[in-house]
C-alpha positions in Angstrom: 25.0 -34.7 8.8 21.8 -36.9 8.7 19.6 -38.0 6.2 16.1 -38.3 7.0 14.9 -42.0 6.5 12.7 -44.3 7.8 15.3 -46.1 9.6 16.2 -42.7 11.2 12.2 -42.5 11.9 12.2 -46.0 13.8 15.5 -45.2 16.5 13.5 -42.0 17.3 10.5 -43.7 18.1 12.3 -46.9 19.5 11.6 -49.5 17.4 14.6 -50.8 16.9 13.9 -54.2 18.1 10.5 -54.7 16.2 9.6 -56.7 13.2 9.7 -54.7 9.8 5.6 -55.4 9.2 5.4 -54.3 12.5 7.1 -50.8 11.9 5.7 -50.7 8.4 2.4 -51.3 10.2 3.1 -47.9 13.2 4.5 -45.9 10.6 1.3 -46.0 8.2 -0.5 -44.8 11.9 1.9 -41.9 12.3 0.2 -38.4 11.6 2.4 -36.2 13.8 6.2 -36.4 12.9 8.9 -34.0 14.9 12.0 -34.6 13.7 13.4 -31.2 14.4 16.9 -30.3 15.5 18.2 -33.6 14.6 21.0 -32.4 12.1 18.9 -33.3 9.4 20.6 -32.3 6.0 17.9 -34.1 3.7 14.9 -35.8 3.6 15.2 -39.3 2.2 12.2 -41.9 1.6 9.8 -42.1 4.5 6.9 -42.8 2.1 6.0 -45.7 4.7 4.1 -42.7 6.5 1.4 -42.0 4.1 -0.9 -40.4 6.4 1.3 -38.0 8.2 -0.8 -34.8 8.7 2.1 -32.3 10.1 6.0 -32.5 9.8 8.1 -31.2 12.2 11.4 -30.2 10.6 12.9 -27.0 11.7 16.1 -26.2 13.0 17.9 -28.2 10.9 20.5 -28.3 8.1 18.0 -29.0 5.2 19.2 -27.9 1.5 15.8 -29.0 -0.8 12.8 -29.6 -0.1 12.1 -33.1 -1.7 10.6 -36.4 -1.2 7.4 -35.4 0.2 4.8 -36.2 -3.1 3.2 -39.0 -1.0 2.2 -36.8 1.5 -1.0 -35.9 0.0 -2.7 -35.7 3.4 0.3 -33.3 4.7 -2.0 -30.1 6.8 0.9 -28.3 8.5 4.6 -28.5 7.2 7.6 -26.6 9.7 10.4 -26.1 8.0 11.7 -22.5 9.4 15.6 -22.3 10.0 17.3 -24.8 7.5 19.1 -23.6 4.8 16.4 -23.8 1.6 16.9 -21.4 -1.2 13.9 -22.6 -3.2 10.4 -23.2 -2.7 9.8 -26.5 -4.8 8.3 -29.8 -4.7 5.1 -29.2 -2.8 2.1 -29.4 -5.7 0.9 -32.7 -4.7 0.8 -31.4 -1.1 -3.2 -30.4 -2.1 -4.5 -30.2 1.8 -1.6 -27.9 3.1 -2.6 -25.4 5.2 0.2 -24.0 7.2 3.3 -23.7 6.0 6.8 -22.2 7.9 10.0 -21.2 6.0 11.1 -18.9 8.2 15.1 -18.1 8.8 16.2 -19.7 5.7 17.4 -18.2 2.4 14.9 -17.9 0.1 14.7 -15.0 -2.6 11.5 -15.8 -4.1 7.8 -17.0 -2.6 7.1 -19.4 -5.6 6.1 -22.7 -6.5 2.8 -22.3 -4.7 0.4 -21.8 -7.7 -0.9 -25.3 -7.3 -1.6 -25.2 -4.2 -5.3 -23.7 -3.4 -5.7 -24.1 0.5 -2.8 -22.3 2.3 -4.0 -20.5 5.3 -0.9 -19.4 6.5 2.6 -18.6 4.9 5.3 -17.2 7.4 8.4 -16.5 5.3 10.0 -14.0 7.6 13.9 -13.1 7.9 15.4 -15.0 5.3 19.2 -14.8 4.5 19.0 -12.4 1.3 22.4 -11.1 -0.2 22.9 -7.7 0.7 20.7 -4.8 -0.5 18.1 -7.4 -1.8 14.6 -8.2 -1.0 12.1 -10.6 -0.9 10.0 -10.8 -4.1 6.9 -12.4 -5.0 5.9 -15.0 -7.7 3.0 -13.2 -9.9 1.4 -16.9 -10.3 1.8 -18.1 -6.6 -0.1 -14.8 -5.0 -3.1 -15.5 -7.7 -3.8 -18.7 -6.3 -3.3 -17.8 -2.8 -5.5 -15.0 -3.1 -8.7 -16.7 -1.6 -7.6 -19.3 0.6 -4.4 -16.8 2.5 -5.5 -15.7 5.9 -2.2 -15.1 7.9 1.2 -13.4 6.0 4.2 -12.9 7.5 6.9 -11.1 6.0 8.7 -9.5 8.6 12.7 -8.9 8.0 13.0 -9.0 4.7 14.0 -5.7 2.9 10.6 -5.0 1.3 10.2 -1.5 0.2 6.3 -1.5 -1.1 3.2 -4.0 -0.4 1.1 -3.4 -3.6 1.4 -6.7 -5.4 -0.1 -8.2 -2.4 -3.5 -6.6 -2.6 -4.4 -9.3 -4.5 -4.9 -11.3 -1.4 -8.1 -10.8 -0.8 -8.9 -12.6 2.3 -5.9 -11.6 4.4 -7.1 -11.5 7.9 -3.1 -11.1 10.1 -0.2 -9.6 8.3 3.3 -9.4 10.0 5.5 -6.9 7.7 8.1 -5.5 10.8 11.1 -4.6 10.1 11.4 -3.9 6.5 11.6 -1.0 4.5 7.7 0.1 3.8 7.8 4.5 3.8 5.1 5.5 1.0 1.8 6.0 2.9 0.2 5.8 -0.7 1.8 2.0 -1.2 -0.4 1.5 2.3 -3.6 3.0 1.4 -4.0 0.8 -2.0 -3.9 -2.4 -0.3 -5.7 -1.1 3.1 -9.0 -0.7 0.2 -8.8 -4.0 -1.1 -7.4 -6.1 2.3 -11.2 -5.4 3.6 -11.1 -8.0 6.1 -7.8 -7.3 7.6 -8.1 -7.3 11.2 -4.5 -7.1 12.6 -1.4 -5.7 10.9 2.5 -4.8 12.1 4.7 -2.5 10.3 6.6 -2.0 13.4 10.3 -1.3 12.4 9.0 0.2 9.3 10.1 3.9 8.3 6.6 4.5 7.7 6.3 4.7 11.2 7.8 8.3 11.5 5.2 9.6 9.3 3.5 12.2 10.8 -0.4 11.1 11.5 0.4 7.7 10.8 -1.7 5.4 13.1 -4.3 7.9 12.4 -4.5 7.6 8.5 -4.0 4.1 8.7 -6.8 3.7 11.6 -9.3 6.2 9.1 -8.8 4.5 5.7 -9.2 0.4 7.1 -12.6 0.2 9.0 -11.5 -3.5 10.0 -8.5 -3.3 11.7 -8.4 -4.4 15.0 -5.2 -4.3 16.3 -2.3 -2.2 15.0 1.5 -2.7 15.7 0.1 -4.8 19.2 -2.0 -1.7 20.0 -5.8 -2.2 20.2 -7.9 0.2 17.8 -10.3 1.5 20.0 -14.0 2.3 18.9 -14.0 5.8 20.7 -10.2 6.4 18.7 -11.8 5.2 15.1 -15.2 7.3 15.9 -13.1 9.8 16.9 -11.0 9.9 13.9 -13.3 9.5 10.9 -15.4 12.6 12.6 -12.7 14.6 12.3 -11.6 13.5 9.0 -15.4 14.4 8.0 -14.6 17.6 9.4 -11.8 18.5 7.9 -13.3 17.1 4.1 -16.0 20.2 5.2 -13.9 22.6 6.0 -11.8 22.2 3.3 -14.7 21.7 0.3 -15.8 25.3 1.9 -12.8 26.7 1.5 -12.5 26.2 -1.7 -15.7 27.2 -2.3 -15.1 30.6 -1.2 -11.2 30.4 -3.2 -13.5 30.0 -6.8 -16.3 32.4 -5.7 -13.4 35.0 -5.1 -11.6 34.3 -8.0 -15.3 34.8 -10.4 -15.8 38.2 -8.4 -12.5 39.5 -9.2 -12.9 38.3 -12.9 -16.2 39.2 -13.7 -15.5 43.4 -11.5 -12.6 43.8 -14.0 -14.7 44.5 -16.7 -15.9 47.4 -15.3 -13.4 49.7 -14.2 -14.1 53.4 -13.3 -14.0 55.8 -16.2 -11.5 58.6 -16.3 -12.9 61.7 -16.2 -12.1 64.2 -19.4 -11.6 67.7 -18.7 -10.4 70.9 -20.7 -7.2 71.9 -21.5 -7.3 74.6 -19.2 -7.0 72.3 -16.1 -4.2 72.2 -14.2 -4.3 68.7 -11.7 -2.3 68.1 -9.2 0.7 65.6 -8.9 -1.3 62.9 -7.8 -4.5 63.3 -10.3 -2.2 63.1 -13.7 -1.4 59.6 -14.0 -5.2 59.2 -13.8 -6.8 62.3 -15.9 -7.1 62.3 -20.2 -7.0 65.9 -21.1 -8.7 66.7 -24.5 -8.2 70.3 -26.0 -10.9 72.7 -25.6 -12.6 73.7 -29.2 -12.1 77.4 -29.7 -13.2 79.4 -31.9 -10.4 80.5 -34.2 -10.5 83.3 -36.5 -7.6 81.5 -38.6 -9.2 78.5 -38.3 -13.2 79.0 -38.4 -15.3 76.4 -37.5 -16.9 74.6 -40.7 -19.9 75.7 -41.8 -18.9 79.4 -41.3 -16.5 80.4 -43.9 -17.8 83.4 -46.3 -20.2 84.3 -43.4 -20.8 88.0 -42.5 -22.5 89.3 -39.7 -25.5 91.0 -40.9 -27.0 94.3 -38.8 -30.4 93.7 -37.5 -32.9 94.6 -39.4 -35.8 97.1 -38.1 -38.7 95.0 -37.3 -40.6 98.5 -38.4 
């Protein structure tokens, strides 16, 4: 393996035969570095380039990230497929913008929270143990929530996107190929992402929801462009018409449910009276279950009504 050095920096840029001042002298001049592919399993001292302004060092064999505090002036740092298991080392790095860890083996995004002007972070398909995912540093998304524009997370066994709402300016998100299936999950961060403008979930089982582009078109007035598909005007008019719609339809439906509900409660106070009738009647079948039957008040001569007990009945008397 090779160690990156400033030495290694002078045969790549064929100064082999030049004075020391004199390479001292070119690499203070150097702001664009690619050193990528180059077996590179560290980064040694190459402080000599002070104002470097974007490192090329992908596809290599590079364990830490370390030896890059003098690069304060450091914009864009490429670092995707090396074999890095920690994000580290980078708080002096106060102008970087762009930075690319793709393809290596990184569990958590941290060691960012000093760092106030990333624009872009890809982090996609890192080397995670099996059944793990990729998580997310609490104290590293808080101080990339104004300056983040571009996310990619693609390939990396997440399973829900909420902690990420607070990333407030996202603008491009790249989350294929993970495990995202709870249209909820989606909705919370579509409110608060309000100037999202392109988004992939391809690969997602989210996907296979039923009315899925549809929700997602309906509940993020912003989006331009979803899994590579253009969101049409006519499609998001279209949409959020008959979403209106169906809010109508169903408000007046349950209007109607509670109106019913009142009519059946307030009518069951008044049922019909059933009817009393001698003791003489005979109903039919049919009419008993619904008939009180009172006895008739005779007049007994065992059992006289009151008031007439000791009573005779007097003959008329002659009116002459």
């Amino acid at each position: 393996m090779v160690r990156l050095t400033t030495d290694l920096i002078a045969r790549c840029l064929g100064h082999r035969n030049r004075r020391e001042e004199d390479l001292g002298q070119h690499l203070r001049k150097i702001t664009h570095l690619n050193l990528s592919d180059k077996n590179l399993d560290a980064i040694g001292d190459i402080s000599l380039c002070r104002n470097l302004r974007v490192l090329y060092l992908y596809d290599n064999q590079i364990s830490q990230i370390q030896n890059l505090g003098f690069a304060s002036h450091l914009t864009h740092l490429y670092l995707q497929n090396n074999c890095i298991s920690c994000i580290e080392n980078l708080s002096s790095l106060k102008k970087l913008e762009k930075l690319y860890l793709g393809g290596n083996s990184i569990a958590v995004v941290e060691g960012l929270d000093q760092l106030q002007e990333i624009r872009e972070l890809h982090i996609e398909s890192q080397h995670l143990p099996l059944g793990e995912k990729l998580l997310f540093d609490p104290g590293s998304l808080r101080s990339l929530a104004k300056s983040l524009s571009v996310l990619n997370i693609s390939n990396n066994n997440i399973d829900e996107l909420e902690e990420l709402a607070v990333l407030e300016n996202l603008s491009h998100l790249r989350a294929a190929d993970n495990q995202l299936q709870h249209m909820k999950d989606l909705e919370v961060v579509l409110n608060k992402w309000t100037k999202l403008c392109s988004m992939d979930l391809t690969g997602n089982p989210i996907c296979h929801k039923p009315k899925y582009r549809d929700r997602i078109v309906v509940q993020s007035q912003t989006l331009e462009y979803l899994d590579g598909k253009e969101i049409k005007d006519m499609e998001r008019v279209f949409l959020m018409n008959w979403k209106a719609s169906r809010a109508v339809r169903k408000k007046s439906k349950g209007r109607m449910t509670n109106e019913h509900a009142d009519y059946l409660h307030f009518s069951a106070g008044f049922e019909t009276p059933r009817p009393i009738l001698p003791s003489n009647y005979s109903p039919s079948l049919t009419e008993k279950t619904n008939i009180l039957i009172l006895p008739e008040m005779h007049k007994d001569r065992r059992n006289p009504l009151p008031g007439t007990v000791g009573k005779k009945n007097k003959p008329e008397e002659n009116s002459g």
